[in-house]
Each structure stands twice: as C-alpha cells, then as structure tokens.
LOKOL-236480 format. One record per residue (C-alpha): residue in one letter; x, y, z. Coordinates in pm, whole numbers, plus 32768, in hexadecimal, padded with zeros to 4 digits. Last residue first. Layout:
BEGIN
<rec code="A" xx="X" yy="Y" zz="Z"/>
...
***
This chain:
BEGIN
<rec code="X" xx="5BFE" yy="2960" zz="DFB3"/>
<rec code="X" xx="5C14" yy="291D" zz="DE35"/>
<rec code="X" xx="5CA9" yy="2A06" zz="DD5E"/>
<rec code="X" xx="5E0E" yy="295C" zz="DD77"/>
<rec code="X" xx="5D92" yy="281B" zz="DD39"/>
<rec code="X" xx="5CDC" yy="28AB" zz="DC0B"/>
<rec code="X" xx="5DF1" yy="2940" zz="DB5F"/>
<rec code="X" xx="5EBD" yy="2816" zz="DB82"/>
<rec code="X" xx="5D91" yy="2734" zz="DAE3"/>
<rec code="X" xx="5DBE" yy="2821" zz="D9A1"/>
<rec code="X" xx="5F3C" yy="282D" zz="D9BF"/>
<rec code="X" xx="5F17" yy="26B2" zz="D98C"/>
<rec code="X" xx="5E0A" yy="26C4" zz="D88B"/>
<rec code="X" xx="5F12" yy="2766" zz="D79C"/>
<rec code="X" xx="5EE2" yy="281C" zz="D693"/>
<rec code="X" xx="5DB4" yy="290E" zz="D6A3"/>
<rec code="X" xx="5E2D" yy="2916" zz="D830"/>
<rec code="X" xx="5FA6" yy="29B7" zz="D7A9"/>
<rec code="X" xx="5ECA" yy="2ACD" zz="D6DD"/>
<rec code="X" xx="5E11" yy="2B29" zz="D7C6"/>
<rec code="X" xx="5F3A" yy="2B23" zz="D8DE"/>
<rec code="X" xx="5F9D" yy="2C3F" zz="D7DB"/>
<rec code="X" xx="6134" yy="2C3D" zz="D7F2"/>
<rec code="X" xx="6234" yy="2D42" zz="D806"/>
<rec code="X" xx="62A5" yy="2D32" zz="D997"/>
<rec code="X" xx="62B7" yy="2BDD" zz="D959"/>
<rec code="X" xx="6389" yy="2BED" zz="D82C"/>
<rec code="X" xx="6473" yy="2C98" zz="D920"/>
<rec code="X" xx="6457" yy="2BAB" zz="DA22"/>
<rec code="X" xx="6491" yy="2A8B" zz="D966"/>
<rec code="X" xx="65B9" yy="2B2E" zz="D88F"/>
<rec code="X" xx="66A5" yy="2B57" zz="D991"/>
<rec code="X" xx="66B3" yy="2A1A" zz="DA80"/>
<rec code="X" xx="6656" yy="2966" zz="D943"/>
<rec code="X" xx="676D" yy="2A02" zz="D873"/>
<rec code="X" xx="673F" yy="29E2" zz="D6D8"/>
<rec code="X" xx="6850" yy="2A61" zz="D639"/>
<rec code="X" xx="67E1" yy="2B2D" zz="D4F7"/>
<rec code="X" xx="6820" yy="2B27" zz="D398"/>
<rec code="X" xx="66B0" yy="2B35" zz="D313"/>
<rec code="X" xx="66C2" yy="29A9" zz="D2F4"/>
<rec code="X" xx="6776" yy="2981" zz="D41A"/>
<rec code="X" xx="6670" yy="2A20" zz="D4D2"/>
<rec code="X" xx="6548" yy="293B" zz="D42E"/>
<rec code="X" xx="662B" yy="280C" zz="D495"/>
<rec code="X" xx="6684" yy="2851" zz="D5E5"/>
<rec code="X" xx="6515" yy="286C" zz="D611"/>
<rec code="X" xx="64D8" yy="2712" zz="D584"/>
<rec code="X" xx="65AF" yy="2694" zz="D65B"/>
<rec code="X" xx="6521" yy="2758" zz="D76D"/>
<rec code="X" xx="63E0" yy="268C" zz="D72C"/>
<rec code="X" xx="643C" yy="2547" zz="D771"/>
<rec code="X" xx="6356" yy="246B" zz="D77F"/>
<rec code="X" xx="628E" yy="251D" zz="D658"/>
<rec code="X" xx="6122" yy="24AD" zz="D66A"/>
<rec code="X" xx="60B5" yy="2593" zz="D746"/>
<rec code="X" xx="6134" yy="2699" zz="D64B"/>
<rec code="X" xx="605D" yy="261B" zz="D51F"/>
<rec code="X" xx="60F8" yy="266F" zz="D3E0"/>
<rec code="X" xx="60D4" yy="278F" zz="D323"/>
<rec code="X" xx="61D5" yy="2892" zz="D3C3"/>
<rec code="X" xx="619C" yy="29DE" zz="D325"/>
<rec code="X" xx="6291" yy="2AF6" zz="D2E7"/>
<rec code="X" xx="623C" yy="2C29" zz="D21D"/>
<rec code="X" xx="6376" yy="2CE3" zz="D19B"/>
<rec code="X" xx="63CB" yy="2E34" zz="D256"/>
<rec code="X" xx="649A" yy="2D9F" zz="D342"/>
<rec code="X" xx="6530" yy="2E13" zz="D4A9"/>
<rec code="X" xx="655F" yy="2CB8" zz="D54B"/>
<rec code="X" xx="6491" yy="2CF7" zz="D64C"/>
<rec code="X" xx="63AD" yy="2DBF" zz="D58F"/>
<rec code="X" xx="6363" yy="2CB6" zz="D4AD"/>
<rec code="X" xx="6327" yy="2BA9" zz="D5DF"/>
<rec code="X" xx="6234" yy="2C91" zz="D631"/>
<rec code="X" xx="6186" yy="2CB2" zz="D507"/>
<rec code="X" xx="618C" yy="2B21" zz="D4DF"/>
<rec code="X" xx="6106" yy="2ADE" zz="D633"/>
<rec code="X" xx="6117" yy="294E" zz="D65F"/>
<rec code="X" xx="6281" yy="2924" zz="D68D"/>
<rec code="X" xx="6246" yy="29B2" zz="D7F2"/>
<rec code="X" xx="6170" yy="2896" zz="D832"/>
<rec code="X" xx="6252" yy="27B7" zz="D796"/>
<rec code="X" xx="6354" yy="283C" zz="D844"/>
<rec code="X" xx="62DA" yy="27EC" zz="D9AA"/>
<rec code="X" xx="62E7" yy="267F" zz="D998"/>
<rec code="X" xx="622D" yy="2548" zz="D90C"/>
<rec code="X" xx="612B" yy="25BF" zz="D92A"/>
<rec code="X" xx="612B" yy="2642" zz="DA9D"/>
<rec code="X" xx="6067" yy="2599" zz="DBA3"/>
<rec code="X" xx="5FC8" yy="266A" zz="DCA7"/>
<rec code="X" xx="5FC2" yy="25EE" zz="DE32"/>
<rec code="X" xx="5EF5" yy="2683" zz="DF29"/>
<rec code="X" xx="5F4F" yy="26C9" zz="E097"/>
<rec code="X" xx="5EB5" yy="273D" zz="E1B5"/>
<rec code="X" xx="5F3F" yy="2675" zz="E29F"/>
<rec code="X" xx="5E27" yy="260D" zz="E3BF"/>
<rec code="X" xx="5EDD" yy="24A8" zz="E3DB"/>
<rec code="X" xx="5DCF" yy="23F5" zz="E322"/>
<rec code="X" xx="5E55" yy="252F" zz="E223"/>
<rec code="X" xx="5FA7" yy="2485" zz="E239"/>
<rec code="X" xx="5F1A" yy="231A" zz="E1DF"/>
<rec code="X" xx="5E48" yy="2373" zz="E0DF"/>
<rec code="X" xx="5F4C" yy="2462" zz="E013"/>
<rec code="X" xx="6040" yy="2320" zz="E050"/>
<rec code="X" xx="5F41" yy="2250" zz="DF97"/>
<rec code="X" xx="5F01" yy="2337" zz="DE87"/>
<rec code="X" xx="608A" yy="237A" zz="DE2A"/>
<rec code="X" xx="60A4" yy="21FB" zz="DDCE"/>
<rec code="X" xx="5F84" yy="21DB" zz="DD10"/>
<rec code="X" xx="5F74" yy="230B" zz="DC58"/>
<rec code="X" xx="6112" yy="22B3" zz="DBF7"/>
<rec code="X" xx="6055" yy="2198" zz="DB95"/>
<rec code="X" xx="5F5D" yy="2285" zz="DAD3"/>
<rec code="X" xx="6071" yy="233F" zz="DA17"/>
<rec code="X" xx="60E4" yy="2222" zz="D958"/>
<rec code="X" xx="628F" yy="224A" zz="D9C7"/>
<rec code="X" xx="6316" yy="2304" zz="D8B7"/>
<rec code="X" xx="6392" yy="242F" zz="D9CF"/>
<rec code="X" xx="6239" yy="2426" zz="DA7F"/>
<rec code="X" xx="62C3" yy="2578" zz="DB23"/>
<rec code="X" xx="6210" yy="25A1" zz="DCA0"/>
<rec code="X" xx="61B7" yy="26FA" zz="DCF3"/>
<rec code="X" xx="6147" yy="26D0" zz="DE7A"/>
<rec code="X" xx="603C" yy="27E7" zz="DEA2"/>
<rec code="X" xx="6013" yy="284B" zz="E010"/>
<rec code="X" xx="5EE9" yy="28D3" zz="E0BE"/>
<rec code="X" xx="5E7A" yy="29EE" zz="E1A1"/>
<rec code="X" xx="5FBD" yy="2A8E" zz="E209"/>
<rec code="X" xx="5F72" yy="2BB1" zz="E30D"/>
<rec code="X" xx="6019" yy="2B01" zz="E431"/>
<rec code="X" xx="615F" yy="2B11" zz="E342"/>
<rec code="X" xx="6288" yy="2AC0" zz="E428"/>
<rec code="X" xx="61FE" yy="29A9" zz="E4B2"/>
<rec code="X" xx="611D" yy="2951" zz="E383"/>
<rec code="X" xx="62A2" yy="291F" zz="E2D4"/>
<rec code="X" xx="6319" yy="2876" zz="E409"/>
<rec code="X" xx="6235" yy="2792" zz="E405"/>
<rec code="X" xx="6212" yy="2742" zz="E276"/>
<rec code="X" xx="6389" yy="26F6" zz="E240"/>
<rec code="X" xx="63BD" yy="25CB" zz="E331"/>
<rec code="X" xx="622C" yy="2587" zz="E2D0"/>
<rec code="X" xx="62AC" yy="252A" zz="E16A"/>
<rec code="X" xx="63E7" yy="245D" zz="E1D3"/>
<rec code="X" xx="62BF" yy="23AF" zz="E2B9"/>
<rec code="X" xx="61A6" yy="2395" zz="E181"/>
<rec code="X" xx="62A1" yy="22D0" zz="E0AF"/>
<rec code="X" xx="629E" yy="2317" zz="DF50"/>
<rec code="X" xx="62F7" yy="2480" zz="DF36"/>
<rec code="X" xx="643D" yy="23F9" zz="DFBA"/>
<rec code="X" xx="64C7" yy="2372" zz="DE9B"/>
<rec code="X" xx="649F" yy="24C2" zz="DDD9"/>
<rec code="X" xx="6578" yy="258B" zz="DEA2"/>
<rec code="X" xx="64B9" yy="26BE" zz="DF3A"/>
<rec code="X" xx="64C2" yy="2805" zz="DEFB"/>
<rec code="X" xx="63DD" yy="28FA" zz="DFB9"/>
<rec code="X" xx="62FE" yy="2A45" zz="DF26"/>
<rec code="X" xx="6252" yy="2B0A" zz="E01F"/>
<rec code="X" xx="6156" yy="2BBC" zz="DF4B"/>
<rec code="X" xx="60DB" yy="2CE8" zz="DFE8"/>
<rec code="X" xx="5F2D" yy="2D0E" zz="DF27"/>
<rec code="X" xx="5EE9" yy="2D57" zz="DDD9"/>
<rec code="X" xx="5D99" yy="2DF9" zz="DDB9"/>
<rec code="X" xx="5D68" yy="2DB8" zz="DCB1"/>
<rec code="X" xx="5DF0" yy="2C6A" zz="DC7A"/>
<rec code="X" xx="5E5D" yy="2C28" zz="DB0B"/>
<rec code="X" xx="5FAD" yy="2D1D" zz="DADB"/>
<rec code="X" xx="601D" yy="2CE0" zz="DC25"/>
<rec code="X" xx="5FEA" yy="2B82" zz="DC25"/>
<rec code="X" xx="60F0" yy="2B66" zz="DB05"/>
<rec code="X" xx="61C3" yy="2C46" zz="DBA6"/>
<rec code="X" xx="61FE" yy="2B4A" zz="DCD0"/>
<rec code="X" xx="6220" yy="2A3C" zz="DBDC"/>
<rec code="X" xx="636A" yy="2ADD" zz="DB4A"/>
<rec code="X" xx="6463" yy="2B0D" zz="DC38"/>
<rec code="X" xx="6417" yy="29EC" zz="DD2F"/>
<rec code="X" xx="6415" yy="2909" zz="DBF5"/>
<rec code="X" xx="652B" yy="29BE" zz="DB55"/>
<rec code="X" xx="65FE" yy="2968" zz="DCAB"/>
<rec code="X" xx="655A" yy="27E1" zz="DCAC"/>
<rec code="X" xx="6485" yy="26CF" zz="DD2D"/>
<rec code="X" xx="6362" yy="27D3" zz="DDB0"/>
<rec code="X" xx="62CF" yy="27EC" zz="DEF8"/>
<rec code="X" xx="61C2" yy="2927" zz="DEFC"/>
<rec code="X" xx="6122" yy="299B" zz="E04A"/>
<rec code="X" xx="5FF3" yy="2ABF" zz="DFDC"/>
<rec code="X" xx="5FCB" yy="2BA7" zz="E0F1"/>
<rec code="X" xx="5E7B" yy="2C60" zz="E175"/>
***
C-alpha cells in the first residue's frame, strides 16, 4: 500500500512526508509530487499528474492534494478544491484534498520544543497566538529565527522542524493538521 502526495512546494514535499511518518503507524511509501498551485484547481491538470503516478505506483491507494489557503478563507479554497476532488473520484481517482492553514509553517510553528531544538535554545519559546489565524506563517517564522540570530530557510528549516515536531502537539493547535490527520487515516 502507497500513499500519493502533491504538494505546492520543495519544503512541502520535504516536510509533509515526515509528518505522516511520525502519526501513521504503520507508515506506508509515500510518493510525494509537486504540483503548481493553479493547477490543483482543475481536475484535468490534476488527472495529467494522477495517471501516470497510479501507473507507475499500482500499489497507491489514495492521494492527498496539500492545498495552502495562503489568506484566502480556508473554506472557499474548500469550495474550490471539493468540486475538482468530486469530479476526479467520479473518474475512479482516488484522491482527497487537505487544506492547509494557511500554510505549512504554522503547523510547524505550533511545536514549541521542537522549534527550540531547531534553533538550538535553552530559553522556552511559545507562540500565543492562533496559528490558523496567521496568513502568513513563515513570516512569523522568519521572525522567531531572527530573533535568536538565525536565517530562517523554508526549503531548510521545514523539514528539519518537521523531523522535530509532536503531530500532538501541532493538532492541539491547529484544526487543520487535525482534519489532515484524519484524511490520511481514513481508507
């Protein structure tokens, strides 16, 4: 049994697989894909990458589409990606679509400890306000590094803090990651 994965981005593909990793026991081949985000819109762009992904991958039982809401309100980007999941699983896809608040940093931005590793403190870091409400959340990462003299690298950092984090701790925070979990459980 394989997992299919499109993503928007490098730290996407780099990151997200860990994250199921280190919830889904046991944690089956992930085949992670990037796609641009335009096309995760229109069920044919998505099929042109589907095919010969489940061509290749026989074994592949669903795919997770990782949509960012990038300060868009997260349920018309709902909207949007719901109708296209419809129409390619009419077409026997097995596809599922998960919408990310507002991106993949404020999930990661939800671990403290691990974000405290990361950036090899000993102080306690906490980030008080709510995540999925945070359009922007590597902006707010930039910040936090910057503020213990770091450089904060999304195609570096994402998959390192990813490697570091709780999912636990990420779904107390963010109902997002908490609907993302489940997806990925479901058959």
């Amino acid at each position: 049994m394989s997992l299919g994965l499109f993503v928007e981005g490098k730290s996407d593909k780099d990151a997200i697989p860990k994250l199921i990793r280190k919830f889904l026991d046991p944690s089956p081949k992930i085949i992670p894909r990037t796609i641009h985000r335009g096309e995760m819109f229109e069920s044919e762009k998505v099929r042109a990458y589907l095919e010969p992904l489940l061509k290749q991958h026989p074994d592949v039982v669903k795919v997770i589409v990782c949509v960012d809401s990038e300060c868009t309100d997260p349920e018309e980007i709902w909207e949007k990606a719901s109708k296209v999941e419809r129409e390619l699983n009419e077409m026997g896809l097995p596809v599922r679509y998960a919408v990310v608040v507002h991106a993949l940093e404020g999930w990661l931005a939800a671990d403290s400890k691990a974000l405290e590793q990361v950036l090899g403190i000993g102080a306690k870091l906490h980030i008080e306000r709510n995540l999925e409400e945070i359009c922007k959340p590597a902006e707010l990462l930039e910040d936090v590094f910057v503020r213990y003299g770091k450089n904060f690298q999304k195609t570096v950092h994402d998959p390192w803090i990813a490697e570091h984090v709780d999912p636990k701790e990420i779904a107390k925070r963010c109902s997002s990651f908490q609907r993302f979990c489940q997806l990925v459980r479901d058959p």
